[in-house]
N, C-alpha and C positions, 0 to 999 in steps of 0.2 A: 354546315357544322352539325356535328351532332347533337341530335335534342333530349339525350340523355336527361334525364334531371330523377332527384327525391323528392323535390320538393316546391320549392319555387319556380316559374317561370324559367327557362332556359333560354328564352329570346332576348336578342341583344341588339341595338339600336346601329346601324352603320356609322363610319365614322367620319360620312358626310352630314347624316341628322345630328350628330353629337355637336358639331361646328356652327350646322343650324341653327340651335337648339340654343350655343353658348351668345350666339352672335343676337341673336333674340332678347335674353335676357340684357346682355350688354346694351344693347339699346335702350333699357328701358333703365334707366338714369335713376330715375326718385326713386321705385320699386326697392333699386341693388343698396340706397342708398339706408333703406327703412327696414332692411333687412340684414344691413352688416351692423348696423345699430341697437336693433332689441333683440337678435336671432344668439347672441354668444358663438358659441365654436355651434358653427353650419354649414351646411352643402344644400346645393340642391338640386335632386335629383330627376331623371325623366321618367315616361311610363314602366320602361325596362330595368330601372331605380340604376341607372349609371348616373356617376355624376358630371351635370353641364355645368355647374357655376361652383367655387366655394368660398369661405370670406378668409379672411389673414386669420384668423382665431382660429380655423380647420386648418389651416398650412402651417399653424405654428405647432399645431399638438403632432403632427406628423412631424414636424421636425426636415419644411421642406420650404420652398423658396417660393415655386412656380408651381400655378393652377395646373398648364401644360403636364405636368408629373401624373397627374390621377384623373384626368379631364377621360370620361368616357369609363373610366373604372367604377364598379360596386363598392359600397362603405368597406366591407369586410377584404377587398382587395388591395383598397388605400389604404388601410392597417395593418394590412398582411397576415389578416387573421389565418393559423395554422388549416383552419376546413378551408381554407378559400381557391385551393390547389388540389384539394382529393379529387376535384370532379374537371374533366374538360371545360366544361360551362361557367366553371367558377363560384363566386360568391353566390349564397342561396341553394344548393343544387345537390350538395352532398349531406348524405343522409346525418349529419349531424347540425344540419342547417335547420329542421323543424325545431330545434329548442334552442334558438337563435330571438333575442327577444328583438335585434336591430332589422332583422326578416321579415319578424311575421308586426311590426309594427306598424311598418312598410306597407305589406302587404291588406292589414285590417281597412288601414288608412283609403287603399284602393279600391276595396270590397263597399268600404261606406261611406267613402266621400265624405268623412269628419275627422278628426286629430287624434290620434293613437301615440299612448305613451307604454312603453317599455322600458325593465329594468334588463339589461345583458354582461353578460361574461363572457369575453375575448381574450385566449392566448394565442399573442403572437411572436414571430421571431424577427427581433431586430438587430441588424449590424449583429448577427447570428448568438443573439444572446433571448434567451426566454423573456416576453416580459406580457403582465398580466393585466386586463383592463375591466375594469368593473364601471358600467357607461349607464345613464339614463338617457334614451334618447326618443324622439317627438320625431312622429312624420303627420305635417300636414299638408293636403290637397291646397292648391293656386291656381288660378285661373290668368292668364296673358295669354290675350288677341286669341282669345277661344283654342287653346291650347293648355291642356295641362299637367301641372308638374308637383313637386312634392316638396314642401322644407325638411330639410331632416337636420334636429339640430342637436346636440350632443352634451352633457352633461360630464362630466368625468369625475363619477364619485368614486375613485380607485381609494384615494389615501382614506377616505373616511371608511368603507366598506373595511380596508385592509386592517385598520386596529379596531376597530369595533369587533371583527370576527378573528384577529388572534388576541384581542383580552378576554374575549369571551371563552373559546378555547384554553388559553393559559388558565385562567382562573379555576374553569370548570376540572380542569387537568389538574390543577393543583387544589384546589380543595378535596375532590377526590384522594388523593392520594394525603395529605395531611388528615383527612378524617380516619380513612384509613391506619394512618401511622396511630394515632390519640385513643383510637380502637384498643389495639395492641396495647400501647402503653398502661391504658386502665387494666384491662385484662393483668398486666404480668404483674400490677401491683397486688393484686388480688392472691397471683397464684404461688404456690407453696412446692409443687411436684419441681425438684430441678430440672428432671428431662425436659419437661412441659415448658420451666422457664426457659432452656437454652432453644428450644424450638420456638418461642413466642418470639426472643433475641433474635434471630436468624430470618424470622418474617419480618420484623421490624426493621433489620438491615436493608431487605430488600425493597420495602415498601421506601426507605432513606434515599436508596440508589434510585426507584424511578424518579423522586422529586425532583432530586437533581438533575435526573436525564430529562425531564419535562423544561425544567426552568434552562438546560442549555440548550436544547431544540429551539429552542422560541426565540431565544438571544439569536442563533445561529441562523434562521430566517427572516428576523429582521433585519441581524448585517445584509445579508442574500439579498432582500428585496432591495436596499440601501447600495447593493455596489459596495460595500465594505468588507464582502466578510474575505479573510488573508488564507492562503493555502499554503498547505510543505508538501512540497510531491518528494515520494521518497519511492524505491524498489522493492515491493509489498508481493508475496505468497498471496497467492489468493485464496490458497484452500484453509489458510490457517485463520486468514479474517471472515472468511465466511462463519468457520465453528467458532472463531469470535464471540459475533454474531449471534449464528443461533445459542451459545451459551449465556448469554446476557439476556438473550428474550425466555428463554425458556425459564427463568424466575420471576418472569410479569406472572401477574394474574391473569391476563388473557392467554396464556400458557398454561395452565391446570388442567392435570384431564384430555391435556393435546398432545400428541407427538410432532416432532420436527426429524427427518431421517433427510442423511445426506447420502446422494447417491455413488455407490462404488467408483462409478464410471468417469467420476468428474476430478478434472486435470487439475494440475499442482505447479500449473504456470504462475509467472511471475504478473504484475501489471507495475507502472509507473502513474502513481495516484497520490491522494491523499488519504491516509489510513482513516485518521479518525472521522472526518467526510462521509469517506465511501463504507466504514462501519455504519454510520447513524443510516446511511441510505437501506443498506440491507436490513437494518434492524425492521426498520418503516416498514421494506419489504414484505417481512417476516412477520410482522405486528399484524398489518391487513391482511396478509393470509389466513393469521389463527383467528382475527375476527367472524371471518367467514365460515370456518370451522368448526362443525359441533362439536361437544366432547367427545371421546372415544376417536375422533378423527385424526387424522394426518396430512402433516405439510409436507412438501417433498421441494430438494433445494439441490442442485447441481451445477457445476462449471465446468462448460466446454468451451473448448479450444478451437478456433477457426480461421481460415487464413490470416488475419492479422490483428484478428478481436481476440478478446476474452469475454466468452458472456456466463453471468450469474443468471441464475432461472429461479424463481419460488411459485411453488404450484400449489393449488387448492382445488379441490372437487366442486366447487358451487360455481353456477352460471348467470355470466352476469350478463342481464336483460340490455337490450339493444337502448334502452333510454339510459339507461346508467352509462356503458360503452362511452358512449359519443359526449360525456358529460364530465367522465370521471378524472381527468386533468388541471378543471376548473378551481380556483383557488377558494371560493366560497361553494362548492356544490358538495352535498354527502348525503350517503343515505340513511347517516344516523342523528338524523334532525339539525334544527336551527342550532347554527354556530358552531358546528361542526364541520371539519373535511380538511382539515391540511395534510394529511397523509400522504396522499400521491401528488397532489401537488408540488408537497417537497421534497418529495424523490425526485420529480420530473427536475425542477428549478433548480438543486445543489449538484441533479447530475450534470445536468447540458451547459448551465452555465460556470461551473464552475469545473469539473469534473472532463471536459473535452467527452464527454459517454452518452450514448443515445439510449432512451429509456421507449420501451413500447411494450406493448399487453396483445395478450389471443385470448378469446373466451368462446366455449363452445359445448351444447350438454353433454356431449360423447366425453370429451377432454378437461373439461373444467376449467378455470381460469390461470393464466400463467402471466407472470410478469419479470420483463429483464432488463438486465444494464446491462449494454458493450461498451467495453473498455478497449483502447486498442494497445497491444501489448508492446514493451518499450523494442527499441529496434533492435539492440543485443539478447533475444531472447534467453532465459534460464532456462525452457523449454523445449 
């Protein structure tokens, strides 16, 4: 096999030692007994961190019957975490595995022979649907008949992590913008010039509308996470919801002082979507972009047409650093501090899961960063 790797080990135990290994442990009776009892949801792993053993609490969270299923597989393979396939070698090994806190936990663990705990963030895709894991998990060193192995046991702070960092965000989003609005409002009571009031009126409009579009994003993510939220797919212009779009964002405040230019080139095909959906998505789009964005600068947003996609593009000039890249998916990760980041997140989540649309990103210093949704366009094309 090839020994490829980023990061971690790329050696992988045969799947004669794997059997060894399980039959080992299964013999040893009180041990399995004392460890499906105070370990919660666990596995445990060998030196190549595959897993030889795990308890019902790890096959229930997987949502499986039989050890057989994941026996000899890495944590991030039994979950099906999205990096766990970039690399031939698998779980560990693809450069997005070093900021992997279930890896290098793993990994401390083996470096110092004492108990390493880790906080980690895993998207993966189940029954082809996006789903997000926010895990505390423990690997500790064991020693049987002079052999030895690793507990790795698992935590699953998903739901708590999940509303603690969207009230945090909602709030922060909405005070924001509420102080903002109370700004205005003092202001116009003050002012006398009518120009100046109908101008103060018109920001205050606008400041109304993102509240609102704050407080439906957050609704509209938590059905998402929920499995609830309802679609209309309806036979939607793409080029008319795109300037939608950018006409909705271009009266944020993170729009001031930015241009947004759509490009001549981009096609006036049809998709079968959901309008208001795949608007909020482009918006997000569009929002990240002009973050990145100094003043004076420009977004650049185009739809082309491809065998049987349609892809939206939003581009920005900034480069984004290889630890951002490999992170920026993540439902609690951003680089604008604690309690921040659902951005691309829920571009990712409202496209794939709900949207049938594949969401991915290029970043590079020549080209800048670029981010798309394919849609695949309906079978009678308008195009």
């Amino acid at each position: 096999m090839d020994n490829l790797t980023h990061f971690a080990s790329p050696e992988r135990s045969s799947h004669e030692d794997i059997i060894r290994s399980f039959e080992l442990l299964d013999s040893e009776k009180m041990m399995l007994d004392i460890f499906g009892a105070i370990s919660g949801i666990g596995a445990i792993l060998d030196k190549n961190r595959q897993i030889v053993y795990a308890n019902e609490e790890f096959l229930n969270l997987l949502g499986i019957r039989s050890l057989e299923l994941i026996l000899g597989k890495r944590s991030g393979e039994a979950v099906s975490c999205l990096h766990s396939s970039e690399n031939v070698n698998g779980c560990g090994t693809s450069e997005a595995c070093s900021a992997c806190g279930a890896v290098n936990a793993i990994i401390l663990s083996q470096q110092t022979g004492q108990k390493s705990t880790r906080e980690t963030r895993i998207n993966s895709v189940i029954d082809g649907k996006l789903v997000s894991w926010d895990l505390k998990v423990t690997s500790t060193p064991i020693n049987i008949r002079d052999k030895v192995f690793y507990v790795f046991t698992i935590q699953d702070i998903s739901n708590e992590n999940r509303r603690i960092i969207l009230e945090r965000i909602f709030f922060h989003d909405l005070l924001n913008s509420a102080g903002s609005l109370n700004g205005l409002l003092n202001i116009l009571k003050e002012e006398t010039d009518p120009k100046e009031t109908r101008e103060i009126i018109k920001m205050s409009e606008e400041v109304s509308r993102d509240l609102l579009e704050e407080i439906l994003l957050h609704r509209q993510l938590r059905a998402a996470e929920n499995g609830d939220l309802t679609i209309d797919i309806q036979l939607i212009n793409a080029m008319e919801l795109l300037k939608s779009a950018v006409g909705k964002i271009e009266g944020h405040v993170i729009a001031h002082g930015k241009s947004i230019v759509i490009a001549d080139y981009s096609s006036n095909a049809f998709v079968d979507t959901d309008k208001l959906l795949l608007q909020r998505v482009l918006i997000n789009m569009l929002k990240n972009a002009l973050e990145a964005t100094e003043k004076g600068g420009t977004v650049h947003a185009d739809i082309t047409n491809f065998d049987n996609k349609i892809r939206f593009r939003v581009k920005n000039d900034k480069f984004m650093p290889k630890e951002i890249q490999i992170q920026v998916f993540q439902r609690s990760f951003s680089t604008k501090g604690k309690g921040r980041g659902v951005g691309t997140y829920s571009i990712k989540l409202l496209s794939e899961n709900y949207l049938n649309a594949k969401v991915g990103f290029s970043s590079s210093e020549s080209e800048g960063t670029v981010f798309f949704i394919d849609l695949f366009k309906p079978k009678k094309s308008n195009n």
